[in-house]
MIZA-960123 format. One line per 2 residues: their letters; for each residue x, y, z of N, C-alpha, C. Coordinates in nm, 4 decimals. Example, Ala and Ser with C-alpha at 12.3 -4.5 7.8 and 13.67 -1.06 7.14 Angstrom:
<atoms>
as = 1.3190,-0.5690,0.7800,1.2300,-0.4500,0.7800,1.3200,-0.3300,0.7800; 1.2850,-0.2250,0.7080,1.3670,-0.1060,0.7140,1.2900,0.0030,0.7870
</atoms>
This chain:
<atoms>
xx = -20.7929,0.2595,-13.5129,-20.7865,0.1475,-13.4213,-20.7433,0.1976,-13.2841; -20.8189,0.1504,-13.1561,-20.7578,0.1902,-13.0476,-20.6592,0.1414,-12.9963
xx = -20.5515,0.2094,-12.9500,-20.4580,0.1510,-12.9096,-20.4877,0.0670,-12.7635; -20.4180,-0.0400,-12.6945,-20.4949,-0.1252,-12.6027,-20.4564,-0.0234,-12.4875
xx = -20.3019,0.0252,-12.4722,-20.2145,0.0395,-12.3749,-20.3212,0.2098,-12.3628; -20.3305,0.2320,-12.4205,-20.4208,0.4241,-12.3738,-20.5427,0.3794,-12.3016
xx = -20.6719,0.2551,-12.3068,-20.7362,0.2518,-12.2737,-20.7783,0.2918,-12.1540; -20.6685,0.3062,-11.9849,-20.6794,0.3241,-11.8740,-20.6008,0.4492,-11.8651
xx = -20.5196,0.4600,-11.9364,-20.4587,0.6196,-11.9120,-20.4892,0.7262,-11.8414; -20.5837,0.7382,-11.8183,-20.6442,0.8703,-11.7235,-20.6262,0.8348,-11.6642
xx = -20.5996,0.7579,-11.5613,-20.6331,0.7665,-11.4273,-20.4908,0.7863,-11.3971; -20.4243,0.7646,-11.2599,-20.3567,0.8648,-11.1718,-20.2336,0.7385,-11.1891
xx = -20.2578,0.6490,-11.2345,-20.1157,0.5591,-11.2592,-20.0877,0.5117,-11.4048; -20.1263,0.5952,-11.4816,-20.1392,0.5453,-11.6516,-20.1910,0.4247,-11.6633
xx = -20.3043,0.4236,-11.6111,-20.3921,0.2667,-11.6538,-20.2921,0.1334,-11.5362; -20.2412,0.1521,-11.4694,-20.1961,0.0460,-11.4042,-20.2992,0.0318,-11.2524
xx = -20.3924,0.1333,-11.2579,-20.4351,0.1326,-11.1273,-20.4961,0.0258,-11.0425; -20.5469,-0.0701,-11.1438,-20.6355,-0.1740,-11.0765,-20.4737,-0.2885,-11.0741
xx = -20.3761,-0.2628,-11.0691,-20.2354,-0.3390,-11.0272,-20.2134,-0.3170,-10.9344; -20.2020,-0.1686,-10.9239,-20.1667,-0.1345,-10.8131,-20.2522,-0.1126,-10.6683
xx = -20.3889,-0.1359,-10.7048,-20.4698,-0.1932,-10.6095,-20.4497,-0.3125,-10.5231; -20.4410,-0.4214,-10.6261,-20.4241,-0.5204,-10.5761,-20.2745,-0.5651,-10.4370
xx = -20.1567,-0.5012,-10.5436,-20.0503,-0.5069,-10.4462,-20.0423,-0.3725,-10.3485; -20.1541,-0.2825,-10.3179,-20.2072,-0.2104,-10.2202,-20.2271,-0.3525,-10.1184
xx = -20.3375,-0.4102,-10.1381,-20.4292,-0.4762,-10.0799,-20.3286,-0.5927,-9.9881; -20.2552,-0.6407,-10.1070,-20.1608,-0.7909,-10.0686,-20.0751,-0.7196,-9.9520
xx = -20.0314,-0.6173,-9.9907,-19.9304,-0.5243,-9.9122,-19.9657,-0.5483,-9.7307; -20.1292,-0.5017,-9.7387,-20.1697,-0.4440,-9.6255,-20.1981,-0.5946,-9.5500
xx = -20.2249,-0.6912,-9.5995,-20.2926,-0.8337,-9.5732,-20.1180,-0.8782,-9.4939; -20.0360,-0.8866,-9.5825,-19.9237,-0.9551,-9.5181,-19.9077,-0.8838,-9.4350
xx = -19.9467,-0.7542,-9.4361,-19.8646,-0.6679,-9.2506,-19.8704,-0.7149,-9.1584; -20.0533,-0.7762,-9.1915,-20.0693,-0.8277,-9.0439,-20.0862,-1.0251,-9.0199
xx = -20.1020,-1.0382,-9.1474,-20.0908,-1.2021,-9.1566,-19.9069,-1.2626,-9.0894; -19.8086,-1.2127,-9.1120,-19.6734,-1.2990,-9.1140,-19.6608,-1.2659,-8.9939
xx = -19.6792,-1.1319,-8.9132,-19.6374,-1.1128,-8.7677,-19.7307,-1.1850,-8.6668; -19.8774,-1.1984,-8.7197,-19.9318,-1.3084,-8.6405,-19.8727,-1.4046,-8.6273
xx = -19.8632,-1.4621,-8.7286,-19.8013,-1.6412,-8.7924,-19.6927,-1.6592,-8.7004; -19.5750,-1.5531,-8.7247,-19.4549,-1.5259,-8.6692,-19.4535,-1.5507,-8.4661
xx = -19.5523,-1.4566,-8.4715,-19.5998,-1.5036,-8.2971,-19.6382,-1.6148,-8.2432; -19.7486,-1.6767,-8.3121,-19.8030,-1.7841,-8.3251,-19.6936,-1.8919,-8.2808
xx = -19.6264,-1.8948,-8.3986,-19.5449,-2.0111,-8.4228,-19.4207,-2.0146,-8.3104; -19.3552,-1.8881,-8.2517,-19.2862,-1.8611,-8.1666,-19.3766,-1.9208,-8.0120
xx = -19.4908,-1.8654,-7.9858,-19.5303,-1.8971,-7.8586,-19.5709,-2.0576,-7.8544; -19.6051,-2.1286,-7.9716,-19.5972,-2.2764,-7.9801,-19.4966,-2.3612,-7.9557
xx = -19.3847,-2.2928,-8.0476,-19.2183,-2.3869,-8.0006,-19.1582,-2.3522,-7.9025; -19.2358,-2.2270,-7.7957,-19.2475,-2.1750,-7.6195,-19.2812,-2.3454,-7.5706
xx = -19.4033,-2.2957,-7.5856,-19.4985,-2.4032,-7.5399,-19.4673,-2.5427,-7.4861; -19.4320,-2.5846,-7.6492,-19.3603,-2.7119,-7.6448,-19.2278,-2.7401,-7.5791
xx = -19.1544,-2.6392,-7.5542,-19.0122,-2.6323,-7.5299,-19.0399,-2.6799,-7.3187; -19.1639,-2.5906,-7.2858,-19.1555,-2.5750,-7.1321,-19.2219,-2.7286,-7.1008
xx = -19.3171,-2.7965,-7.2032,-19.3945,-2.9366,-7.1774,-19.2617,-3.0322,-7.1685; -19.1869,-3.0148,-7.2692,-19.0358,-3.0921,-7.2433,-19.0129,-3.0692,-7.1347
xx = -19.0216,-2.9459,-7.0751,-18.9076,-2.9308,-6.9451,-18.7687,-2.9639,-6.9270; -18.7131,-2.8873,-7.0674,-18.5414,-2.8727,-7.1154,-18.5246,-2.7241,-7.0679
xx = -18.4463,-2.7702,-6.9660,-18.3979,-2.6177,-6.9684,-18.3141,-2.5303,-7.0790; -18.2375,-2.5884,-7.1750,-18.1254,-2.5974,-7.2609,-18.2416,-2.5306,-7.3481
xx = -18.3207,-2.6275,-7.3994,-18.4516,-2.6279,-7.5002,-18.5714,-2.4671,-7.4890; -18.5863,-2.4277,-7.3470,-18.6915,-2.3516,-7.2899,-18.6151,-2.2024,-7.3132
xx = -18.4426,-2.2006,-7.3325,-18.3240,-2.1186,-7.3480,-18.3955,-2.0522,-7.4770; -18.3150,-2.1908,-7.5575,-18.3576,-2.1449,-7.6764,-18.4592,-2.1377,-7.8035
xx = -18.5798,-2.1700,-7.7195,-18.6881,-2.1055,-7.8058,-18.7430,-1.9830,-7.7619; -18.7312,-1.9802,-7.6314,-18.6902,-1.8308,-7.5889,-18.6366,-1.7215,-7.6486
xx = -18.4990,-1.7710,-7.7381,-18.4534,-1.7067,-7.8056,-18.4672,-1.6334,-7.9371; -18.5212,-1.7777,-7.9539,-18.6396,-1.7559,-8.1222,-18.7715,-1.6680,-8.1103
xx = -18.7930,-1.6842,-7.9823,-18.9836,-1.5940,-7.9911,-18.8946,-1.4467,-7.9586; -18.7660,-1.4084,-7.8908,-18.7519,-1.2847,-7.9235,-18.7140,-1.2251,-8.0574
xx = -18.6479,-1.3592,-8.1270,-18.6338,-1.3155,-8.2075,-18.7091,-1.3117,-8.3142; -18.8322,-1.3801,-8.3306,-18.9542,-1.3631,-8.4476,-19.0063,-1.2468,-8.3905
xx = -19.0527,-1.2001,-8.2346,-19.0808,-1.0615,-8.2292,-19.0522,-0.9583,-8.2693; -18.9362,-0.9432,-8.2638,-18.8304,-0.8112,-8.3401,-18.8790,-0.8412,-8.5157
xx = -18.8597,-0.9433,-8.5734,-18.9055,-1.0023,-8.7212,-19.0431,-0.9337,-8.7563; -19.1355,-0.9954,-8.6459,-19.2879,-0.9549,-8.6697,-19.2836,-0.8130,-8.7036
xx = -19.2275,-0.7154,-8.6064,-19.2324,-0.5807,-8.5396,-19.1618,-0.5296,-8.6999; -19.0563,-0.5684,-8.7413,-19.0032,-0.5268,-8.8836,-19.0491,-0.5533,-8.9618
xx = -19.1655,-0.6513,-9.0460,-19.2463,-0.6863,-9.1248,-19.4000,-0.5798,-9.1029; -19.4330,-0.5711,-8.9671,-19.5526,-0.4940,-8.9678,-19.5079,-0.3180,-8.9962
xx = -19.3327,-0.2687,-8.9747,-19.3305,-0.1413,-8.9466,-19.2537,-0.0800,-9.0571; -19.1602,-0.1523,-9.1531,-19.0958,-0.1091,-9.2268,-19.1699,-0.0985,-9.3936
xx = -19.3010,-0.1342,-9.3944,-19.3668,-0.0766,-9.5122,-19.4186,0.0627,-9.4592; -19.4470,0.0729,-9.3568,-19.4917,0.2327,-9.2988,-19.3930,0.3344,-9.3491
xx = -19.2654,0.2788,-9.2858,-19.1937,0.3560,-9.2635,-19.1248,0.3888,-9.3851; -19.1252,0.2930,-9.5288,-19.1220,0.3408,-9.6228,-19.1958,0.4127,-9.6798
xx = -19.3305,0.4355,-9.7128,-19.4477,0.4824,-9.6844,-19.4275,0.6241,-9.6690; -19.3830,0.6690,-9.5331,-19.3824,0.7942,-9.4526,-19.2180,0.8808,-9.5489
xx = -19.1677,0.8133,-9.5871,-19.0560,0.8377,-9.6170,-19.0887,0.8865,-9.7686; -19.1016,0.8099,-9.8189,-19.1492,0.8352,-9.9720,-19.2727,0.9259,-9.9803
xx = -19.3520,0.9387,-9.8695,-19.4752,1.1087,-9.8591,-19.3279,1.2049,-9.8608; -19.2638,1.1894,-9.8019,-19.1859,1.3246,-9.7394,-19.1147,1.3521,-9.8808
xx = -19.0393,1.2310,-9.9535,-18.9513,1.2635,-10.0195,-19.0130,1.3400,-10.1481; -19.1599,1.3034,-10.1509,-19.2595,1.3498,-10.3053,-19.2947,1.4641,-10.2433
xx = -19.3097,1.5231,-10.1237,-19.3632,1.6488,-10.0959,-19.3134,1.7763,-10.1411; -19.4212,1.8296,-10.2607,-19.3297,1.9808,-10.3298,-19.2632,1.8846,-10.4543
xx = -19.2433,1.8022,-10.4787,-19.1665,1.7760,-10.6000,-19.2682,1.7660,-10.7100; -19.1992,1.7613,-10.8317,-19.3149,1.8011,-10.9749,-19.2427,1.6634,-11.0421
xx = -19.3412,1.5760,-11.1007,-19.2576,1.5031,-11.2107,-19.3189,1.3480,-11.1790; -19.2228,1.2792,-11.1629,-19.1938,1.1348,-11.1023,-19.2281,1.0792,-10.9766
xx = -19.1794,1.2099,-10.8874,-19.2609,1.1405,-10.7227,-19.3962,1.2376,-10.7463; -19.3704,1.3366,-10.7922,-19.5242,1.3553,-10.7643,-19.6810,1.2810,-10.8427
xx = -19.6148,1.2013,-10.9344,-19.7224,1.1214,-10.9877,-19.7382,0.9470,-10.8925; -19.6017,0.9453,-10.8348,-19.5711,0.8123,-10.7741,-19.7067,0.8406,-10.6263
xx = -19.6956,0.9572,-10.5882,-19.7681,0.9985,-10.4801,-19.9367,1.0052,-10.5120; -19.9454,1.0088,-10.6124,-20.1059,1.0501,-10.6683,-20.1416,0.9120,-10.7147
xx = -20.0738,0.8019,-10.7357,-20.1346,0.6582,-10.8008,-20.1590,0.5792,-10.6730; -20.0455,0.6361,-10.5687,-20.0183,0.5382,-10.4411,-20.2026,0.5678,-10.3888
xx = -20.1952,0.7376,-10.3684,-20.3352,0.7408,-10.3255,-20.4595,0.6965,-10.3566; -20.4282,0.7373,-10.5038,-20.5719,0.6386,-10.5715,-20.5699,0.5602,-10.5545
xx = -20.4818,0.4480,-10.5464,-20.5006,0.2742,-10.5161,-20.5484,0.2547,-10.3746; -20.5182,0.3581,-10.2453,-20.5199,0.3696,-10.1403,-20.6434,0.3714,-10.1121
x = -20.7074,0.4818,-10.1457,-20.8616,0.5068,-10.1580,-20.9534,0.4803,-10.2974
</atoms>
């Protein structure tokens, strides 16, 4: 009888690869979907803030679009930068990161 769990085994993530495709994919979609949104929604409650013509109001959504910028900028940069970090940390190693490094790619490409 075949076992179910060996069926994908070869490949470069013990059969998890078409998983790890997907949250490849979702990964790369939110990078750039929430920092739009994030802008979006910041330069709107701009918008609205200057049609009021509150100065108090124009302060502080001001405050908010710098601060969803910095948000956006950390949502689009800190999967990289984990990313770049975790290449470096698997580079030369045998075992665990070096298979973590070979599934990431296959799902990648």
């Amino acid at each position: 009888m075949t076992n179910l769990f060996l069926i994908g085994a070869m490949d470069a993530c013990g059969g998890l690869l078409p998983i790890v495709r997907v949250l490849v994919q979702v990964i790369k979609i939110l990078m750039i979907v929430i920092p739009i949104a994030l802008i979006l929604l910041g330069t709107i409650d701009l918008g609205k803030a200057v049609i009021a013509s509150d100065d108090k109001e124009v302060k502080a959504a001001q405050s908010r679009l710098i601060k969803r910028f910095i948000y956006a900028a950390l949502i689009f940069f800190v999967p990289m930068l984990v990313g770049v970090i975790m290449n470096i940390v698997s580079v030369g190693g045998e075992g665990d990161t070096a298979s973590w490094e070979n599934c990431w790619r296959a799902a990648k490409g």
